[in-house]
N, C-alpha and C positions, 0 to 999 in steps of 0.2 A: 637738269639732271639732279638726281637726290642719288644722293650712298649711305645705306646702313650698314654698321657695325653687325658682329653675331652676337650683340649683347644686347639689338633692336634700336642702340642710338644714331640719329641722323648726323653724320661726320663732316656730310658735305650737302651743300643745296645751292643750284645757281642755274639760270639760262641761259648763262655764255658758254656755248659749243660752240665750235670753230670746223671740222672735217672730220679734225681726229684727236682734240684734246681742248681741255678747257681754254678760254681768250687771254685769261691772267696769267695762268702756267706759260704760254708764250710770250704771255709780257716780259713776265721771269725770265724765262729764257732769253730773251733778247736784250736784259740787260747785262747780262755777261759777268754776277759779282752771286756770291753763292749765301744771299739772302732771299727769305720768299715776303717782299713786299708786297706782293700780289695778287697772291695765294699760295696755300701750298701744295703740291701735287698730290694728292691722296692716290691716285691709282698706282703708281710707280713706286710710291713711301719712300724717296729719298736716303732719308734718315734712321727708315727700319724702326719706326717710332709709334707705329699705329698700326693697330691691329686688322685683320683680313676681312673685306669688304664681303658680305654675305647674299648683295641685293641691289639691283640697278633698276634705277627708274628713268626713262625719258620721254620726253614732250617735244612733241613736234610742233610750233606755233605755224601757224598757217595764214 
């Protein structure tokens, strides 16, 4: 999945999809301490720290 910013910059880029959210963001999530060693959730923004997602890209490996 790739996410652009509306300023055209690439925010996020990775192949780990999971159902219905990134593999790392679950990582995160399952370690239960409110750091993002392992990524950071750009679609939800946390932190309200980054600005609104303009563009989705996904691939489907087959």
């Amino acid at each position: 999945m790739r996410i652009i910013d509306n300023d055209g910059n690439t925010i996020r880029h990775t192949t780990l999809w999971d159902k219905d959210n990134f593999v790392d963001v679950k990582m995160n999530d399952e370690l239960d301490i409110d750091l993002y060693l392992l990524g950071y959730n750009y679609l939800d923004d946390p932190k309200q720290v980054y600005p609104f997602v303009s563009q989705f890209y996904f691939w489907e490996l087959k």
